[in-house]
C-alpha positions in Angstrom: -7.2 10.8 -8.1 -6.3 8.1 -11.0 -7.4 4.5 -10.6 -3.7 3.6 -10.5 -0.7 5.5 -8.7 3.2 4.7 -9.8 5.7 5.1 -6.6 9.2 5.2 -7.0 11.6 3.2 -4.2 14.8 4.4 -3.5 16.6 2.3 -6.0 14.5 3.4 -8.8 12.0 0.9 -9.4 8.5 1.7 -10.2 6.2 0.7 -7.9 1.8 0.2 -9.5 -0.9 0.4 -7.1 -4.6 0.0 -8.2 -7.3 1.9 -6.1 -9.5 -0.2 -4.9 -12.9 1.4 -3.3 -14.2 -0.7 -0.3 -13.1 -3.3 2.1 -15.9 -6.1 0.4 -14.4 -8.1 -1.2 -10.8 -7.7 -1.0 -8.3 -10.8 -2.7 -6.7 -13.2 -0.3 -3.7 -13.2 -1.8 -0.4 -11.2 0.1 0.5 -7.8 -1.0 1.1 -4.5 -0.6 -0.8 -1.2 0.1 -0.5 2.4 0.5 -3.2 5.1 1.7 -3.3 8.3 0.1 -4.7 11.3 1.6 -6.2 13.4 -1.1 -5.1 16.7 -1.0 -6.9 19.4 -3.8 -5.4 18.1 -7.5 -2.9 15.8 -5.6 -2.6 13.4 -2.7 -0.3 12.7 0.3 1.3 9.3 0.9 -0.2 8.2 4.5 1.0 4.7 5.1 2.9 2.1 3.4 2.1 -1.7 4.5 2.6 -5.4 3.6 -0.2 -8.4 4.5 -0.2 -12.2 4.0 -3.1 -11.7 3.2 -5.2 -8.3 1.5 -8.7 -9.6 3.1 -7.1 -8.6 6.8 -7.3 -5.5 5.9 -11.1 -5.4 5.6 -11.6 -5.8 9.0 -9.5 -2.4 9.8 -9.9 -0.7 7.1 -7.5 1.9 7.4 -8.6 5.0 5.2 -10.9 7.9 6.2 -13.3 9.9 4.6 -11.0 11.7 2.4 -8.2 8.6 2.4 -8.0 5.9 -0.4 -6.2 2.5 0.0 -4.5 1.2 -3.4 -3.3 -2.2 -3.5 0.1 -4.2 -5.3 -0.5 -7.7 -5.3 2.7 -9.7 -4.7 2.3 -13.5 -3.4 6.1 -14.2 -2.9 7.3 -12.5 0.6 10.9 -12.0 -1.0 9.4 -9.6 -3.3 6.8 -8.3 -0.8 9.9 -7.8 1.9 12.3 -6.2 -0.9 9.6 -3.7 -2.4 8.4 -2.4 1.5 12.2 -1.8 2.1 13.1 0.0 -0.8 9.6 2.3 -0.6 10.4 2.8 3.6 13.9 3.8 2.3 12.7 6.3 0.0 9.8 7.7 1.9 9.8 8.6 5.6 9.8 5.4 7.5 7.2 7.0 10.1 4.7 6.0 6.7 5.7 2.1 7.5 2.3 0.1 8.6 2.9 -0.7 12.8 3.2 -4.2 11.7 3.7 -5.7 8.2 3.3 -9.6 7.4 6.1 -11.8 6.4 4.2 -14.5 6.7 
């Protein structure tokens, strides 16, 4: 898999993620994040989530052996809020993270 994966919500915007390889080190900042499952040439989208702040997700990180978590850093929780929605509206909403931050 590419360092960088595009998604596409269901109103057409284009969504960049960055792969980023272990929980050290992750930015304090809010975003969002997906994890991939990689699946031969290609990958399956796994979950779809939303933090205050990235480091929380260092202390459960969520992928597995053959799971990679990208990252799309967005400080403002409007735009955090709107791009979640309009990815959950696109993709099955079962991929939505049990509990995203607003905060």
């Amino acid at each position: 898999m590419s360092a960088f994966v595009e998604l596409n919500g269901i109103s057409g915007a284009a969504y960049r993620y960055r792969y980023y390889p272990a929980p050290l080190d992750l930015p304090a900042v809010a975003g969002t994040y997906l994890v991939l499952q990689t699946r031969g040439e290609g990958w399956e989208l796994k979950t779809i989530g939303a933090l205050s702040s990235l480091a929380f997700l260092g202390r459960d990180w969520p992928a597995g052996a053959d799971e990679r978590v990208y990252l799309r850093l967005n400080v403002a929780r409007a735009g955090r809020r709107q791009e979640f929605d309009d990815l959950i509206a696109a993709y099955p909403a079962s991929l939505a993270a049990p509990e995203p931050d607003w905060r």
